[in-house]
C-alpha positions in Angstrom: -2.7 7.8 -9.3 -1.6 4.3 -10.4 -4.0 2.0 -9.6 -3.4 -1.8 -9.8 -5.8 -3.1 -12.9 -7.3 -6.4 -13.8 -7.1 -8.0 -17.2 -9.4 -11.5 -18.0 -10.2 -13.0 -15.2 -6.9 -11.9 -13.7 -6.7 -11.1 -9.6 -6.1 -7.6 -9.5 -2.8 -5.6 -9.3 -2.2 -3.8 -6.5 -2.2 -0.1 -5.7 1.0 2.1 -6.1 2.1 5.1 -4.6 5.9 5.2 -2.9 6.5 1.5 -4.7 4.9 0.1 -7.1 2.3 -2.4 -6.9 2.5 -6.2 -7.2 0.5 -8.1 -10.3 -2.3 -10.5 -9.5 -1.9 -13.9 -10.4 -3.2 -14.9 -13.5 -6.7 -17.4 -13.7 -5.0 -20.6 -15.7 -1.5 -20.8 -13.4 0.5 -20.5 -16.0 2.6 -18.6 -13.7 2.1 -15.4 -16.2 0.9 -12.5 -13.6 -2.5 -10.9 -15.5 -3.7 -8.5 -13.3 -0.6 -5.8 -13.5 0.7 -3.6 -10.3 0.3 0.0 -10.3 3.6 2.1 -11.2 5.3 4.3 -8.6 4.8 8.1 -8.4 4.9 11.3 -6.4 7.8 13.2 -4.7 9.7 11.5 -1.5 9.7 15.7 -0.5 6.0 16.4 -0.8 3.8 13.2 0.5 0.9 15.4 1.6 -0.1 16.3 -2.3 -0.8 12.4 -3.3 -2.6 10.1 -1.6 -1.9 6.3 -2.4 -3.7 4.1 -5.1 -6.6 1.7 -4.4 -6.1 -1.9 -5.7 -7.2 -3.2 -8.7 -10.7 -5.5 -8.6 -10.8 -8.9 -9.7 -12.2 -9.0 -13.2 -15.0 -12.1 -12.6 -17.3 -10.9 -9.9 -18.5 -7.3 -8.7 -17.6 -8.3 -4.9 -13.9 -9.1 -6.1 -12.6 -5.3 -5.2 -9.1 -3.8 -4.7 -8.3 -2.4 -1.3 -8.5 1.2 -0.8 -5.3 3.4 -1.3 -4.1 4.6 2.0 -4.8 8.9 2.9 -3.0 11.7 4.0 -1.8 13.3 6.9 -0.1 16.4 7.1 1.3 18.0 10.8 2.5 21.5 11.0 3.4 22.6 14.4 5.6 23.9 16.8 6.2 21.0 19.2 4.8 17.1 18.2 4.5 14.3 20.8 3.5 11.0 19.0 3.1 8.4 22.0 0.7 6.3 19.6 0.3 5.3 15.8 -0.4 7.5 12.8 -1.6 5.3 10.0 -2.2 6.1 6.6 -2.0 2.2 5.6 -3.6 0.9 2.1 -6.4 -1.9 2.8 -6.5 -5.5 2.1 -7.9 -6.5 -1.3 -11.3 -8.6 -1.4 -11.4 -12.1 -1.3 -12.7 -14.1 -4.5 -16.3 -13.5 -4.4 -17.3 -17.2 -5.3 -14.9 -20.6 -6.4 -13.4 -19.4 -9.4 -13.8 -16.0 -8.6 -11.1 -13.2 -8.6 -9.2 -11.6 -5.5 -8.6 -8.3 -5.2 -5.5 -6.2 -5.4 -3.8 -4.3 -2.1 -3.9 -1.1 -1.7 -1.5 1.4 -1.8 0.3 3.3 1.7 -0.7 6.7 1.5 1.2 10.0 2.7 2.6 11.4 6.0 4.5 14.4 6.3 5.1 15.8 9.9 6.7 19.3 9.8 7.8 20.4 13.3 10.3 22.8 15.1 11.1 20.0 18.0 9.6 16.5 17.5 9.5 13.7 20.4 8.0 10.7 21.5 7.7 7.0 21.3 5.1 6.1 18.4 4.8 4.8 14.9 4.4 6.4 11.5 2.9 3.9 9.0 2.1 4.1 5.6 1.9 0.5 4.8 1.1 -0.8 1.1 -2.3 -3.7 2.0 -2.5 -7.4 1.4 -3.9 -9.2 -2.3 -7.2 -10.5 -1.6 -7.3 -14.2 -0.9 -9.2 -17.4 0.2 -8.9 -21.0 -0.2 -11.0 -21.1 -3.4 -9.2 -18.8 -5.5 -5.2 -17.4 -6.8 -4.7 -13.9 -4.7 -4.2 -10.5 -5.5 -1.2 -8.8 -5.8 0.0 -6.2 -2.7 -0.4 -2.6 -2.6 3.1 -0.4 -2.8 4.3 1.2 0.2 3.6 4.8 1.2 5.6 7.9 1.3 6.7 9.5 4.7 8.7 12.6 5.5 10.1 13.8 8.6 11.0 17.5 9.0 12.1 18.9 12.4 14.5 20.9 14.1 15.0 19.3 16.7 14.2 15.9 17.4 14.3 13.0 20.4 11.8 11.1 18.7 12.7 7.7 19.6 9.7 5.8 17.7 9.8 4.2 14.1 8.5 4.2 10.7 7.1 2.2 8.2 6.6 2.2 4.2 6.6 -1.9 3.8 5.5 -3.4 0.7 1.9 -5.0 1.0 2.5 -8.8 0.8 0.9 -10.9 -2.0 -2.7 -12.6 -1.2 -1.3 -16.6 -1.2 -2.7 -19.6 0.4 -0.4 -22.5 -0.3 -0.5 -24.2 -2.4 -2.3 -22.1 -4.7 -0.5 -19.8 -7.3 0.0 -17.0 -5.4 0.2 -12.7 -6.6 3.3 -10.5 -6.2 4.5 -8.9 -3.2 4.2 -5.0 -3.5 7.7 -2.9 -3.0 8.6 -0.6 -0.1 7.7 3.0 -0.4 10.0 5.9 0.9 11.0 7.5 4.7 12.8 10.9 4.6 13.9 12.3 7.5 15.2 15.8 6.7 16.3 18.2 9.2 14.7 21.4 7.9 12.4 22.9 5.2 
């Protein structure tokens, strides 16, 4: 996968997966991101093969790490009631370790793919991208890319909600902040 990578003393990038990752902030403020945001990859039509990226560490201290990239979870059935949440969501980069250290990258949303003859229910389907790493002593990370989720059923009354968002950009004002992470993908497709 695409992880997020650090560069310098860079913040790490974040994770990708369904969207790319955002770029860490860079240590002097010269407004130059450093620590680059994975690239995008995979298939919108088979999110159970990849899961998503972790983030990229900061590149001063060994506590500075990315967020881990978000799983997978695959469903085949006949009939699917989701009342609750499924979450395949990319974790929050580190903070800074130390002052001067570097913040962590988000991680990427992973995969969901729910293959059903009739789907219903209430719930959520998440594969959210994680936050940059940040604190008050130290630039933040960039977020992790948004999943990839896809929806086959027959038949469906499903009445919930999904979610792919971008992971936003560690940032504690008024500190140079990373880069927000971009949205991944939600297919909804009526058979296989």
């Amino acid at each position: 996968g695409a992880a997020g990578r650090p560069r310098g003393r860079a913040r790490g990038g974040g994770g990708a997966y369904g969207g790319a990752g955002g770029f860490g902030q860079d240590y002097d403020g010269d407004n130059n991101p450093a620590g680059r945001g994975g690239t995008a990859y995979g298939s919108t039509s088979t999110p159970e093969y990849e899961a998503g990226s972790g983030g990229g560490g900061g590149a001063r201290y060994v506590t500075d790490n990315g967020g881990a990239g978000g799983g997978i979870i695959k469903i085949v059935a006949t009939t699917l009631t989701i009342n609750g949440t499924l979450s395949a969501n990319g974790g929050q980069g580190n903070a800074c370790g130390s002052p001067g250290g570097s913040a962590g990258g988000g991680g990427a949303g992973g995969g969901i793919k729910i293959q059903v003859t009739t789907l219903a229910g209430n719930g959520l389907l998440r594969a959210d991208g994680g936050r940059g790493g940040f604190s008050v002593t130290c630039e933040g990370g960039g977020g992790g890319g948004g999943g990839r989720i896809l929806v086959v059923a027959t038949e469906s009354t499903f009445s919930g909600s999904a979610s792919s968002a971008a992971g936003p950009a560690g940032n504690i004002p008024p500190l140079a902040e990373g880069e927000n992470g971009v949205a991944g993908s939600y297919t909804i497709a009526p058979t296989v």
